[in-house]
N, C-alpha and C positions, 0 to 999 in steps of 0.2 A: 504494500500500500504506500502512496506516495501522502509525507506530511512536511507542511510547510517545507516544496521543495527536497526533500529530502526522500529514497526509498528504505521504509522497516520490514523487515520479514516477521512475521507472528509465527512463531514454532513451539510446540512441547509433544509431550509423550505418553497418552493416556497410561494410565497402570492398566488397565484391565479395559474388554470391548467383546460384550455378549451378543453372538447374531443368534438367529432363528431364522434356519435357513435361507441361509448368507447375507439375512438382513441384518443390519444393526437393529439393537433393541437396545441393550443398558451399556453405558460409560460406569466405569468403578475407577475410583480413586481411594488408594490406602495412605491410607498417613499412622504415624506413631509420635509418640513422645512418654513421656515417665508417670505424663497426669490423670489422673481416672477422668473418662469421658466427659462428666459433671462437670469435672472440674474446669474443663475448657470456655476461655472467653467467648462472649457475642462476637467479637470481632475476629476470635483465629476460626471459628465456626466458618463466618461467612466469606473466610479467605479458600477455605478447602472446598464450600459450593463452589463458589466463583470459577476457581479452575477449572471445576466437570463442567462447568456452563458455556465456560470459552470454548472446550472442546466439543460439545456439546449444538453448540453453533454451528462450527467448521465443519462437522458431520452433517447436521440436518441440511445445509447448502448443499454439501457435494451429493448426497443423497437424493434428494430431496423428500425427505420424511420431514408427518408433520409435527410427530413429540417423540421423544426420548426420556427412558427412564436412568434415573440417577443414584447411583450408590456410592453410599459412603461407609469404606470400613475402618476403621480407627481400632490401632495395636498398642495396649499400653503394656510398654516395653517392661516394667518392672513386676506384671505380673502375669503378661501374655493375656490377658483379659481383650477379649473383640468385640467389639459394639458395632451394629451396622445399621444405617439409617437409610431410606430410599423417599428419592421424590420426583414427581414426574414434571418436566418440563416442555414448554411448546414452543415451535419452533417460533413464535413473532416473542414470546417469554425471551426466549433464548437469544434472538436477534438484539429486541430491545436495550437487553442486558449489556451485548456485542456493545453496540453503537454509544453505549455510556458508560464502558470503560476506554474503548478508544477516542471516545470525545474529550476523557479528563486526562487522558494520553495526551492527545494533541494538541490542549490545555498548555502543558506542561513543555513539550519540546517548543512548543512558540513562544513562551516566557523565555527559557535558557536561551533560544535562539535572539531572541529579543536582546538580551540581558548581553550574550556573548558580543551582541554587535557594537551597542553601544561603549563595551569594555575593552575592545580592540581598538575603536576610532578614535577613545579618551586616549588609550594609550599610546598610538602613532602622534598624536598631539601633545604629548605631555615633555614638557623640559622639567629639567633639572630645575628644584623647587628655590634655589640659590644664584646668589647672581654670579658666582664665583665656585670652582671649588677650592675645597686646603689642599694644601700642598700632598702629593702623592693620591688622592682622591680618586678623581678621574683614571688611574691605573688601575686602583684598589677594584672601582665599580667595572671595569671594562674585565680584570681577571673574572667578576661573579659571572658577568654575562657568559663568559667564552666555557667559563666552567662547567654553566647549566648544557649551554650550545652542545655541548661536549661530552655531556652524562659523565662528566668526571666530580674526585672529591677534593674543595682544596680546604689547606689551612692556613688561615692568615692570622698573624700574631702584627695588631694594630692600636699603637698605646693611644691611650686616654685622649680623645679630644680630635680622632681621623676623623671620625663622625660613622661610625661604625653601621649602626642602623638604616641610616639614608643608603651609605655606601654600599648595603646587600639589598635593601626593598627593592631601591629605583632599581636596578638591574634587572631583577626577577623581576619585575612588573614588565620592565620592558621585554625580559623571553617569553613572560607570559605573552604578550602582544602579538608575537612574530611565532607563536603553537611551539618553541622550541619548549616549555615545560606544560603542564597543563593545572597543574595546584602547588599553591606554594606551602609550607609548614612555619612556620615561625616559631622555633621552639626554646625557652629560657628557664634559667633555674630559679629566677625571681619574680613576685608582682610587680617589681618595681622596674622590671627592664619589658616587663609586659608593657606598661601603661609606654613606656618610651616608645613603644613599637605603635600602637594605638595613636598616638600624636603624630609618629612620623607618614603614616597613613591619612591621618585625617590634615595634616598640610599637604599633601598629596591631591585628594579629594578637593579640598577648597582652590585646588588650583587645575579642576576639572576633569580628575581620575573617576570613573565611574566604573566601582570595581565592587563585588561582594567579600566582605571582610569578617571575621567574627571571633571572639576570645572566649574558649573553654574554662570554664572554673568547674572546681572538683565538688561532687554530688554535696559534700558535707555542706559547704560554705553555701550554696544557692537553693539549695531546698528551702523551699518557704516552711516558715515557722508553724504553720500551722497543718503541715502536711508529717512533720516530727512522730514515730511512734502509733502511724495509723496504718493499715493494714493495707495492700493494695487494692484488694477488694472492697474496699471502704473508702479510700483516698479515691474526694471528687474530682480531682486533678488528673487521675489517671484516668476514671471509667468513662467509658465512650471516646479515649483518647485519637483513636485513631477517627474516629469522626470529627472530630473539628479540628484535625492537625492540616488539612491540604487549604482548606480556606487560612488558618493562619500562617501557614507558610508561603503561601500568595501573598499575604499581608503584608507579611515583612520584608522581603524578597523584593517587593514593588515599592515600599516607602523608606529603605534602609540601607546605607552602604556599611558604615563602621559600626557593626553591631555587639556592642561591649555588655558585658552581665547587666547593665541596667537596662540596659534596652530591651534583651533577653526578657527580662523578670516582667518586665512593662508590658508584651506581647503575650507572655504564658498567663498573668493575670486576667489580662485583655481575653484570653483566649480558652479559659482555667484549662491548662495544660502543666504540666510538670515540669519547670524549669530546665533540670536537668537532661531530660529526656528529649524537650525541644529543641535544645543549646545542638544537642547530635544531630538530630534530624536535621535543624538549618544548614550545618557544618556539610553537611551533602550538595548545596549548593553554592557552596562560596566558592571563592577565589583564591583564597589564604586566609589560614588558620592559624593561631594566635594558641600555644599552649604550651603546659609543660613539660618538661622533657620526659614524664614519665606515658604520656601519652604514645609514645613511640619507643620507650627503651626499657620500661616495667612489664614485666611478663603477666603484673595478674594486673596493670587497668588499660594495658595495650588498646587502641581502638581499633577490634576486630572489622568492622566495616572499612577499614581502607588498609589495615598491615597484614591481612592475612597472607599475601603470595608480593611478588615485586610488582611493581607497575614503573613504567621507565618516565611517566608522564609527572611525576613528584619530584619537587624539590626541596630540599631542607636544610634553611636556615641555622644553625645553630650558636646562640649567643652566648659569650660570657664560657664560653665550647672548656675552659679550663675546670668550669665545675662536674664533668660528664663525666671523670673518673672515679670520685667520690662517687657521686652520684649513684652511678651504675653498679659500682661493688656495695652498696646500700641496698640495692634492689634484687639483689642476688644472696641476702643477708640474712636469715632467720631461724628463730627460734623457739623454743618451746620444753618444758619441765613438766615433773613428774607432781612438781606442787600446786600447778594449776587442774591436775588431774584429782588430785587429793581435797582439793579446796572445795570443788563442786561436786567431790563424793558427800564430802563434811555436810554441805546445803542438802543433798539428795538424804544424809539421811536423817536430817531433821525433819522432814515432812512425814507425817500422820502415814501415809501410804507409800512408800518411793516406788517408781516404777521400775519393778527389778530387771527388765532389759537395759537400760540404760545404767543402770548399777554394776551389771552383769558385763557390761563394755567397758565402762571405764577401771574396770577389773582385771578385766583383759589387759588394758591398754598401762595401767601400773605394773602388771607381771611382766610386761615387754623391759618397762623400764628397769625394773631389777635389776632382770638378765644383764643389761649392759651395764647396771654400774655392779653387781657385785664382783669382779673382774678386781675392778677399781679399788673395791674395799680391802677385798682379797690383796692385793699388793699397798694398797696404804698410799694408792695415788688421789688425788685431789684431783688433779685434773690432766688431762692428756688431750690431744691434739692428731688424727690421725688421717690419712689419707683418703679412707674405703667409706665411701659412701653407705649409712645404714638403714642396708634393704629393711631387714626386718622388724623395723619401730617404722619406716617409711610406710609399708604394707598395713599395718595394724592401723595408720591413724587414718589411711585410705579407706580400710575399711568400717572407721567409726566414721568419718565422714559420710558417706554413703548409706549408714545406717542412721545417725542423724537426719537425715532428708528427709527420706522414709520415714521415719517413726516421729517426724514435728506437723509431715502433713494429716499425720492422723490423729496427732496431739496436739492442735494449733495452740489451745487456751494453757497448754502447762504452766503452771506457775514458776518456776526455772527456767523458763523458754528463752530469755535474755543471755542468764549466765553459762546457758547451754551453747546458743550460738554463738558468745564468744570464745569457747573453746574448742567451737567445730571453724570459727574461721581462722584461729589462728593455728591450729592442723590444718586447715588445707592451704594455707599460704605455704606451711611448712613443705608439705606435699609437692605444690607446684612448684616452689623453687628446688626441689629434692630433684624434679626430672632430668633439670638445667646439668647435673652434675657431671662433673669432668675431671682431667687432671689436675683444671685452676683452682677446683675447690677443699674444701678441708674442714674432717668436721670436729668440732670440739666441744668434749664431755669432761661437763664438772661439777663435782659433788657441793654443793652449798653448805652453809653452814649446820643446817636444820638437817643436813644429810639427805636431802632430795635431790634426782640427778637436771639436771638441766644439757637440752642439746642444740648447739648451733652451727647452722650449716653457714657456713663463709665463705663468700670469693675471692680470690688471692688477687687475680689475674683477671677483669672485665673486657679485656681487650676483642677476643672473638663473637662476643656477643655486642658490643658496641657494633661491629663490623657488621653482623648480620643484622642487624636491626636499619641501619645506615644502605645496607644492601637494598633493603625493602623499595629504595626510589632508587631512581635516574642521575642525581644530581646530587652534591651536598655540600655547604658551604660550613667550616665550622671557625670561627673567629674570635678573637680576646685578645684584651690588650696585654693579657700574661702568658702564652705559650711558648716560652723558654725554656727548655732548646725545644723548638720542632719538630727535632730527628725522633727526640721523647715521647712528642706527643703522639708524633706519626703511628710509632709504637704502640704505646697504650691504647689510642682507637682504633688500633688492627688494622691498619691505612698502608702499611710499607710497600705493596705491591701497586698501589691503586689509588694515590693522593697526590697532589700536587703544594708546594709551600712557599709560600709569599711570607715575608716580612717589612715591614715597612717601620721608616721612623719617623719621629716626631714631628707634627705639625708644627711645633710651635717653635718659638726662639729659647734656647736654652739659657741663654742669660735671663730671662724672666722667671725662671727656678730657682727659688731662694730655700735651702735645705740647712736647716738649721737642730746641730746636735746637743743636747744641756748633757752632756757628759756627768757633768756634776751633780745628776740627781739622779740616783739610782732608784729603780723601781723594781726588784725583781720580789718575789709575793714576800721576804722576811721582811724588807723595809719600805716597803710599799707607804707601811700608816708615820714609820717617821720621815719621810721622804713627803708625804701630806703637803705641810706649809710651803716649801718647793717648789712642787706641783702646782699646787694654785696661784703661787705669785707669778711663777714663769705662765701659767697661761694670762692673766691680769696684762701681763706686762706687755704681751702679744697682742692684745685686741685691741689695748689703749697706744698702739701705735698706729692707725688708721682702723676709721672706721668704718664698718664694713659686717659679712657672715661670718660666720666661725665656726666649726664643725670640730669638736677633741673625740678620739675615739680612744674608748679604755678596753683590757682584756676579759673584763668580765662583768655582770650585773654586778655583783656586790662591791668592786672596787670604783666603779661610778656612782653607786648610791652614796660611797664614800666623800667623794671626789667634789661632789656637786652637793652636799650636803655643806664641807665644808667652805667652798667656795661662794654657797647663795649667805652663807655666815656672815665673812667678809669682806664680802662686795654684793649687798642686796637690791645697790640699782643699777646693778647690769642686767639687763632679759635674757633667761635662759629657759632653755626645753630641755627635753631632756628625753628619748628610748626607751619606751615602759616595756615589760617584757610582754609576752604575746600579744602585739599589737592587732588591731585589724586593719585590712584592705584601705579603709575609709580612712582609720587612725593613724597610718600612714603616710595616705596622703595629705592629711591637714598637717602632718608633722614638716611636709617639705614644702607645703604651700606658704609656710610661715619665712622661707628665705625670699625674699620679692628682690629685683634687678635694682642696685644703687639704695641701697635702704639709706637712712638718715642719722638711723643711728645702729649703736651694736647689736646684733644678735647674737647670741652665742651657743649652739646646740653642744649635748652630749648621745655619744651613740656610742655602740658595741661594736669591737673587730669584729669580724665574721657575720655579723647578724646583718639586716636586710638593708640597711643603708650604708654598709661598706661599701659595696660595688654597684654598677649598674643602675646607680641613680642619675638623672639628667639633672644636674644643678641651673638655677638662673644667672646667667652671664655678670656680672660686676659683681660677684660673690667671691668676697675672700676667700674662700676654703682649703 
């Protein structure tokens, strides 16, 4: 069939096609899954007619019969149980149905095609959003392009202030223009290099890019509050979700380029759909994706809808690229003890009645633990460190988790049912990462104080997983202004056959580097508190030299509560902020909103090494910092 210009072929595969003599009579379609018949939604129902209907069409045409009957056999895999349901269908039923799913078919290719036109002609129009660039720039942005061009992977190590972000989007924007990629990733270890990436898009936009854009946030943080602890089948957010999800995503698709969590939350409310839920579904039609690097390099929240197999048509971003080693050996990192087993025995048998299967498992699953530490006892070791991945605790928690499943859908109301799934999900984390295991890994067993064993699977070595993950596209940029040496790096991200590496230096004038050592105040944690007065006078002395931002960064919470304690003593009318510990998104950002361009008088922030304002913040230009 021809749509907007374009030819689709419609093809599938009946399961089953009953004639009477050699007529067709019944279409059969089998499906399975784990859940007792009942238990299946309105809407997976009417996905599984749907299909025998399509088919069901295509037959009565070529036929030309005037109804067809329809079976539906459904296998629930967990207990071989068959349910079979029939309904007769007519052949103008059967057209009708034809004609109104390929109308919101061809709905749908005339949007994208819409969408792709305008976002090609923006981008053969779009200059470089500066009237100039810095120095080395233009080289920087011309490697992304030739990169993508290339389905190669580079690393550029690009310090502070190339302009890092502009320097990889505009590029990708422009391959995206010219089909040499077809989606871009934008992936970081920060909110706060997220939001940088979101700005450098949305000046982009105001200078007439007309692109679909959108930023993933993690279930926890975007679930609306009032969806917290309710049941899916009860959560109005979810039921009938797929019915009002194509009208909302027409919605926003037509009214939306930069579509950040508010926007998100704005539309799902608009639309009572599931934030999180809708955040993916949009993510299917954008242009570039905005998320974090676990979305692509964490095996249990990987986005199975686009990393299943390679696709050469991806490009990926990756910023701040020196956090992906931590990172990644984080996500290959897990653990799990014999006193989390014992804890919710403890619960299980404070209740009136305990369910002795679930008593009876987690029985099982403390006799496994034994096994491995009385070895340990037996020699008087505390802890050891070994190579061999262990199948047999692997095996048993596999099998509690799967016994969990089962025994919650038939137990929904337990009263445990909380404490229960947290120790079915953190066995099957355990599990999942268990598959991963390799030479790079290494598990380590140790007995606690309380004599319970504790087991952590570790990864030494993240590098071939890095690679394969990176494999998954086409293309891949990974960039920081700290990858020293890049033979290192090349290494560690499993790149040595298959990466290319740029270095570049400073934009700026190195005589405007003013690096200043106090030798004479030693900090390290014994004299920290008499090193104090020190401390606070030399910063004093610093700010009251021009005035301007300030940004002190300490090694830890309690040595800035110190720090800033005694400084707000001393000097009570200077303005200072100050890093609270778990900050949010929003708290955050009011914290950097407080540096404005040429301020009037001092500010003076305190923040933490490591923590989220170390890196990857985009400071306001005439800031001292």
């Amino acid at each position: 069939m021809l749509i907007d210009g374009e030819s689709w072929i419609l093809h599938g595969r009946a399961d089953g096609l009953k004639c009477i003599d050699d007529i067709p009579s019944q279409i059969v379609e089998i499906k399975t899954s784990s859940l007792e018949f009942e238990e299946l939604s309105t809407n997976t129902l009417e996905l599984y007619w749907a299909q025998a209907k399509i088919y069901a069409h295509i037959l009565m045409e070529k036929e030309g019969l005037s109804e067809l009957s329809l079976k539906l056999i459904y296998v629930q895999t967990t207990t071989n149980v068959t349910t079979e349901k029939i309904q007769i269908i007519s052949k103008n039923k059967a057209k009708d149905f034809f004609n109104e799913v390929i109308e919101s078919f061809t709905n749908w290719i005339k949007l994208q095609h819409q969408l792709k036109k305008e976002r090609d002609l923006s981008i053969n129009n779009l200059d470089f959003p500066f009237s100039s660039y810095r120095q080395n720039q233009y080289e920087f942005a011309t490697a992304v392009y030739k990169t993508i061009a290339l389905n190669k992977k580079l690393l550029v190590e690009a310090p502070t202030g190339t302009g890092k972000t502009i320097s990889t989007i505009f590029p990708a924007i422009k391959a995206l223009g010219t089909s040499k990629c077809q989606k871009i990733f934008y992936l970081t270890a920060k909110q706060s290099t997220r939001q940088v990436a979101e700005e450098t898009l949305q000046l982009l936009v105001d200078q007439g890019l007309s692109i679909s854009t959108i930023t993933l946030t993690s279930k926890e943080q975007i679930t609306f509050a009032e969806e917290i602890d309710i049941p899916d089948d009860e959560n109005p957010y979810y039921l009938g979700y797929y019915d009002r999800l194509r009208p909302a995503l027409m919605d926003i698709l037509t009214n939306e380029k930069i579509i950040t969590r508010q926007v998100i939350e704005t539309y799902a409310k608009k639309h009572l759909l599931d934030p999180f839920e809708f955040s993916l579904d949009v993510s299917n039609f954008c242009d570039l994706i905005i998320c974090d690097y676990n979305y692509l390099f964490d095996p249990l929240v990987k986005l199975q809808r686009f990393f299943t197999e390679k696709n050469y048509g991806y490009t990926f971003l990756i910023d701040e690229a020196h956090n992906l080693i931590d990172r990644s050996r984080a996500m290959y990192t897990k653990e799990i003890s014999s006193e989390e087993v014992k804890n919710l025995l403890d619960k299980l048998h404070s209740l009136p009645q305990p369910p002795q299967e679930v008593v009876n498992k987690l029985n099982t699953l403390l006799n496994a633990f034994d096994l491995i530490k009385e070895p340990l006892l037996n020699y008087q070791q505390q802890d050891v460190i070994i190579e061999e991945k262990l199948s047999s605790i692997t095996k048993k928690l596999m099998y509690f988790c799967d016994f969990v499943t089962e025994w919650l859908k038939e137990n929904p109301e337990f009263s445990l049912k909380d404490e229960l799934l947290e120790l079915f999900f953190t066995a099957y984390t355990f599990v999942k990462v268990s598959d991963y295991y390799t030479e790079s890994f290494r598990t380590h067993l140790l007995v606690t104080k309380n004599s319970e064993l504790l087991i952590r699977v570790f990864c030494l070595d993240s590098s071939s997983l890095i690679a394969n993950s990176l494999n998954l596209g086409g293309s891949a940029v990974l960039f920081s202004a700290t990858l020293s040496p890049l033979n290192y790096y090349q290494e560690m991200f499993g790149l040595i056959d298959d990466s290319l590496l740029y270095q570049l230096t400073s934009p700026f004038n190195e005589s405007n580097l003013n690096l200043l050592i106090t030798s004479y105040i030693p900090v390290t944690y014994q004299q920290r508190q008499h090193s104090l007065t020190k401390i606070i006078t030399a910063i004093y002395t610093m700010i009251t030299a021009k005035t301007g931002n300030y940004l002190v960064f300490l090694p830890s919470y309690t040595f800035l509560k110190q720090v800033i304690v005694a400084f707000n003593q001393a000097y009570p009318h200077v303005d200072t902020i100050i890093q609270e510990t778990n900050m949010t998104r929003i708290q955050q950002e009011e914290f950097l909103k407080q540096f404005v361009s040429n301020p009037s008088k001092v500010l003076l922030g305190f923040a933490v090494l490591g923590g989220s304002f170390a890196e990857g913040i985009d400071l306001k230009t005439g800031a001292n910092l």
